[in-house]
N, C-alpha and C positions, 0 to 999 in steps of 0.2 A: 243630362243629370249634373247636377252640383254636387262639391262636397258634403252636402249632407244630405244628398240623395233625394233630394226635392225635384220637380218637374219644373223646367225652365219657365217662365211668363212668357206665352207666346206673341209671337210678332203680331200677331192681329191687333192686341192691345194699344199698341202705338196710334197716339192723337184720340183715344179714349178718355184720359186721365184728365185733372182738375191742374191749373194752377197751382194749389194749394201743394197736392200729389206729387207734382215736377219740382216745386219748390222744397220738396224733402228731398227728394233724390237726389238733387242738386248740392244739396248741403251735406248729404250724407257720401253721395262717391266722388265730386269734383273739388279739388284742391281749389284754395282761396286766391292762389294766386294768377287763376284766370279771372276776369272779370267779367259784366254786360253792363254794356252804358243803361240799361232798362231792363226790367223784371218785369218782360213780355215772352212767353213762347209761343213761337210764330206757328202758324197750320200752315199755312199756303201767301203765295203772291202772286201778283200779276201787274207787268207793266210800272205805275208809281205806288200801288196800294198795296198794305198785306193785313192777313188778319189773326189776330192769337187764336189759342186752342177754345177760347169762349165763344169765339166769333166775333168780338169786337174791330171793327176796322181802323187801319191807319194808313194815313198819307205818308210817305216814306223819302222825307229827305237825308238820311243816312247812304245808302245804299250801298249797305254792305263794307261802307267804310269807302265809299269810291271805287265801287267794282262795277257796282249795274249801268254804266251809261248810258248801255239799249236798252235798260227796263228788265224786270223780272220777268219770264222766260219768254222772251220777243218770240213770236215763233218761225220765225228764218232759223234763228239758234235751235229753236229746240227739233223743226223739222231736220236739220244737219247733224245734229247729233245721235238723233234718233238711227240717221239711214249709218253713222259709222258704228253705233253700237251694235248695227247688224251685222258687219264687216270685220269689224275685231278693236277688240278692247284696251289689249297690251301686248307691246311684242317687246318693249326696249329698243329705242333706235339704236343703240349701240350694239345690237342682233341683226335687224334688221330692218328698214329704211321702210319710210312707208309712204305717201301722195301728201297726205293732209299737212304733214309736219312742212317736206319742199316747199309745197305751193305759201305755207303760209308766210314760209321764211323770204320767197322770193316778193310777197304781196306786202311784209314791213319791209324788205330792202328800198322796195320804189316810194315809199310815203317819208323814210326817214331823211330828213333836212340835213341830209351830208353830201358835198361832192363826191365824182369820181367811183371806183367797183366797192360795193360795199355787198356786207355780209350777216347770216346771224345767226343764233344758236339758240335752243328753248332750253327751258328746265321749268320746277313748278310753283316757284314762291319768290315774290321781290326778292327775299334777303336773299337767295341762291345768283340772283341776277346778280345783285349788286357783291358778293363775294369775287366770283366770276369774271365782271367787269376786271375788279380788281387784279387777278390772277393775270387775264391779259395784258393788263397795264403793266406788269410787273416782269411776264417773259415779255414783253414786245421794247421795254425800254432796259432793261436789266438794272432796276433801281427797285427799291426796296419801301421808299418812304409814300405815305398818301395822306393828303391833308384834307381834313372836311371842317365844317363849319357847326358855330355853335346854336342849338334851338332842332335841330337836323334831326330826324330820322331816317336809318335805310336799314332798319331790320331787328331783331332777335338773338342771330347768333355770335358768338365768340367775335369777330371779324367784323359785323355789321354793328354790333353795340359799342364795339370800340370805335365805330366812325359817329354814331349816333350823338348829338349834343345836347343830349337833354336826360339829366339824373332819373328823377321821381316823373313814371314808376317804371323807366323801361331798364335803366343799370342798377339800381340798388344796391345789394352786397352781391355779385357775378360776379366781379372780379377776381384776380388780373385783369386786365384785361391785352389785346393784342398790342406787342409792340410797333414802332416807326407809323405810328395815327397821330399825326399832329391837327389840334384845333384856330380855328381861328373866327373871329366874331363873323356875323351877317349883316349885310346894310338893312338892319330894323330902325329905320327911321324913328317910329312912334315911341321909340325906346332908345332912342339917340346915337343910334348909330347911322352915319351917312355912307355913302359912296365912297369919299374921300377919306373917312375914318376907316373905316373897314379894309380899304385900300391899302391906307399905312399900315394898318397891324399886321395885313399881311404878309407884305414888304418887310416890318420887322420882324416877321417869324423866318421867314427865308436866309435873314442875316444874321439872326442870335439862334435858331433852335434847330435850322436843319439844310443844311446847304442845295442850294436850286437842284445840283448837279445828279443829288441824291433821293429825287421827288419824284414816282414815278406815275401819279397822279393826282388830280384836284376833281373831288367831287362836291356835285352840288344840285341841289335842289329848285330850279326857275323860279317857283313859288314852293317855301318853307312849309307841308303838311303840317304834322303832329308839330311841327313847330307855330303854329298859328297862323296860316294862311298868308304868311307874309312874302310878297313878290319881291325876287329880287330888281334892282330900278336896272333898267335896260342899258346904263351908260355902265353900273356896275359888270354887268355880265361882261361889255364889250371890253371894258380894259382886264377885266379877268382875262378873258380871251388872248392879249394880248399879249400880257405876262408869262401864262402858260409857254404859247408860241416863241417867248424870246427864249424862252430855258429849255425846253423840248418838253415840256410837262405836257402829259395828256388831259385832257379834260372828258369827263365822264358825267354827263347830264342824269339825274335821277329822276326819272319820268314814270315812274308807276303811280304814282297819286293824280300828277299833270298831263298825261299822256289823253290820248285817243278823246279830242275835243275838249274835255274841259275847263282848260283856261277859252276857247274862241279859237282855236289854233289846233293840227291836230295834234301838234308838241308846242309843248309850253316854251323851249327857249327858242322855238318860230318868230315871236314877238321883237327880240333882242335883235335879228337877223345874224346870233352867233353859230358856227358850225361845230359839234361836241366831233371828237373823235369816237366816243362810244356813248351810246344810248340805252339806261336801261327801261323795261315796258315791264308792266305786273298788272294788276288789277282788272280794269274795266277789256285787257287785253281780248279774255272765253269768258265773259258776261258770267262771272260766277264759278267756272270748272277750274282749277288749278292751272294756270300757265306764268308763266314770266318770260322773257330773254334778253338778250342784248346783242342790238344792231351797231354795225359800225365800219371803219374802215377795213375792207379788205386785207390791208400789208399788216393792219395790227390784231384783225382778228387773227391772222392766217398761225401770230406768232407761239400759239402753244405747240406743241409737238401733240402726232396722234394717240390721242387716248387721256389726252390733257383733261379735256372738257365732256359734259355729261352726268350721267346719272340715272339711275335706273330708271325712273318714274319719268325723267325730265322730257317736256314734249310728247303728253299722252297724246295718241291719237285724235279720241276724243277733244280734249282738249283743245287740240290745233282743229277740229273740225269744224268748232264753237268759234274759235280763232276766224278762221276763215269766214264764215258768216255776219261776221262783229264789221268785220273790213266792208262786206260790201252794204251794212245796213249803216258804218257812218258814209258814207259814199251817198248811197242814194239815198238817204234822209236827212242828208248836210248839217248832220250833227253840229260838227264844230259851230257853223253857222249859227244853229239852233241856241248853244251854248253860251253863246253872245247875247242872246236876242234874252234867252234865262237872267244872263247876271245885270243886264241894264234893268230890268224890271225888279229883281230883288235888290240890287245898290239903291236904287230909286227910293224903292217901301222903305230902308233901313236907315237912309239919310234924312226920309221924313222924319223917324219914330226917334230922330235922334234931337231934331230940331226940339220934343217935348219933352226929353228923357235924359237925363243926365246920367242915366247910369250907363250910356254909351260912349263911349274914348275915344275908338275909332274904327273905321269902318273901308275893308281893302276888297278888290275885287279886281278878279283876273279871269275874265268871262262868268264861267258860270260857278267858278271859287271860290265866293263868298265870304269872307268873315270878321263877323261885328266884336269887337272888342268889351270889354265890358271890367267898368272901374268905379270904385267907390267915391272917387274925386276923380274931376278933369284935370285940376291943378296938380295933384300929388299921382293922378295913373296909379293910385292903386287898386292892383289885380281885385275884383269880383269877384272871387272865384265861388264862394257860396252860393252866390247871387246867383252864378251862371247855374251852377245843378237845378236851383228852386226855380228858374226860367225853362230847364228844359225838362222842370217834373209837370210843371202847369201843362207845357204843350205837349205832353204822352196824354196827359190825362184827359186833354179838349182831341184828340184823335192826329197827334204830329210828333213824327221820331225824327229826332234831330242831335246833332253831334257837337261836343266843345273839343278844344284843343289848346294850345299854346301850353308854351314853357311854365305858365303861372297857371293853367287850366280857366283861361275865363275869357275863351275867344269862341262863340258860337259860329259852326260852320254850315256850308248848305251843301250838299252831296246827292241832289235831287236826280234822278236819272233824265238823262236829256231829253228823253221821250213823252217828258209829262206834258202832259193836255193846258192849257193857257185857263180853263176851269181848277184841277186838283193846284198847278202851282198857285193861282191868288186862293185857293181854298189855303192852303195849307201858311202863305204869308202872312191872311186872318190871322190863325189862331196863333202861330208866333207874336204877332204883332198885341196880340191878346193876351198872350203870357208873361211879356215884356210890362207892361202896362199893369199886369196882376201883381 
């Protein structure tokens, strides 16, 4: 019973209602300040397809934002999840320890691109990883300061939006925000920033705005997400690498967008051949169930004190269940590989449709990480950004969910689960390439 004594709508009702029905709801009890790239609600998925509450189908290169890499509910994950929701649901590892969380921790310890004993911790959302990280960096070197780069995302909260480099629409008016977050530019080439630029600035932030001594880590992104897809160049990463090691700066690689295959690698700073001292993992980690963590060196994870690290929720069972079946489905379906074999076939489509289309600028890819730039002049690079929405209202509407990004909003991205059939991905290249041209 409600306050006014009415009988609840029962649950049966769910996935009954219209479009039209959900789109009141929505407007009547969800605040404006969530958004949907598309005014689709979804019934069901499977694998690359899903289909709204009318039944209409879609090819699905979003994927959740870069979570489904094994496909909507593979069923290795969903058989594993199944047998631990028989087993127990929640206990709090910080109560009491459980198989799925161990095994999983010990099965990213052996994949992570780090020499020597390493280690690692769950919780349930990138930004908690990338908080975390931080926290480590911070008792492991007793330094206060961490610098990240601008176009950047690594989260939501207090902490995380203060590292995040990009205003509209993730800082807005938040602020404060966290003190000792020093920024400094990305080698965005297409936007004039090199190796050697990027390098200097931030050489001169080291000497005018925060002393090395006082830095107790550099994070960064392989390939720039919500920043627009932009990779960093591999000569970059390694003199980063360099720099950090002259000063004792740790370096903390943000791998929950790049992680688990999809750059071609099954970490994106694989590429570089740089080793991070910590790595964080979120997204495509439980194919969809809430996980995140961060793996790393043993001497610098070890460095919180007990009761440091955690969270109630952090490392559900489930979760790490889903976790675990994620590992041996890239394993034995050579994902990353797959990943590769994905982004040479959509770079390919996209450098065609560029050859005839002026309204493309440029076009980056880092396996199966796509994304095409989109500008009103090639000469002047300026942002599309309208362009980009009315390009990705065309392909909702011919049956293809797809994602933009960058700092200026006019960089189309591909987030296609690795799983898809060499049928749905030219199906779904079609109709992009068909919305582009519309």
């Amino acid at each position: 019973m409600d306050g006014e004594g009415t009988i609840p709508t029962p649950m049966s009702s769910i996935n009954t209602a219209s479009e039209t029905d959900l789109a009141e709801l929505r407007s009547k009890y969800i605040p404006r300040g969530i958004s949907s790239a598309h005014p689709v609600t979804v019934d069901r998925a499977r694998g690359s397809e899903l289909w709204d509450v009318s039944g209409k189908r879609y090819l699905d290169f979003a994927g959740g934002i870069g979570v489904m890499n094994v496909g909507h509910a593979h069923p290795r994950v969903m058989k594993a999840v199944g047998e631990q929701l028989e087993r127990a649901t929640h206990t709090s590892f910080q109560v009491v320890q459980y198989e799925s969380y161990l095994r999983l921790a010990q099965r990213l310890c052996e994949v992570a691109p780090i020499g020597g004993d390493k280690k690692a911790v769950f919780f349930s959302t990138g930004a908690e990883a990338i908080e975390n990280a931080v926290k480590i960096a911070r008792a492991a070197t007793g330094r206060p300061a961490v610098i990240s780069f601008r176009g950047s995302f690594h989260g939501r909260t207090l902490l995380t939006l203060s590292l995040t480099g990009s205003v509209q629409p993730y800082k807005q008016d938040f602020g404060p925000y966290a003190p000792e977050i020093y920024q400094t530019p990305f080698p965005y080439e297409y936007r004039g920033w090199n190796t050697d630029a990027a390098m200097a600035d931030l050489e001169n932030l080291l000497q005018a705005e925060v002393a090395p001594k006082r830095v107790a880590a550099v994070v960064i992104e392989p390939v720039l997400g919500e920043g627009g897809f932009v990779p960093a160049p591999l000569d970059f990463m390694r003199k980063l690498r360099e720099l950090t090691r002259q000063h004792g700066i740790l370096l903390i690689t943000d791998e929950i967008q790049t992680g688990f295959g999809r750059t071609g690698k099954f970490f994106g700073i694989e590429h570089s051949g740089v080793e991070a001292d910590l790595i964080t993992v979120a997204k495509s980690l439980a194919a969809g169930f809430p996980l995140s963590g961060v793996v790393g060196k043993a001497e610098v994870m070890d460095a919180p004190d007990p009761g440091g690290l955690g969270g109630t929720y952090a490392g559900n069972p489930v979760a790490c269940a889903a976790g675990l079946a994620v590992m041996d489905i890239m394993r034995d379906e050579k994902l990353p590989e797959r990943a590769a074999r994905i982004g040479s076939v959509v770079e390919e489509r996209m450098q065609s449709w560029a050859r005839d289309n002026e309204l493309i600028g440029d076009i980056r890819a880092a396996g199966a990480m796509v994304g095409m730039e989109l500008v009103r002049s090639r000469k002047t690079k300026e942002p599309a950004d309208k362009e980009t929405v009315a390009v990705l209202k065309a392909a909702r509407e011919k049956g293809l969910l797809i994602l933009r990004c960058g700092v200026h909003h006019n960089v189309v991205r591909t987030l296609m689960p690795l799983t898809i059939p060499d049928e749905q991905l030219e199906e779904g290249l079609d109709i992009l390439g068909a919305a582009l041209g519309a």
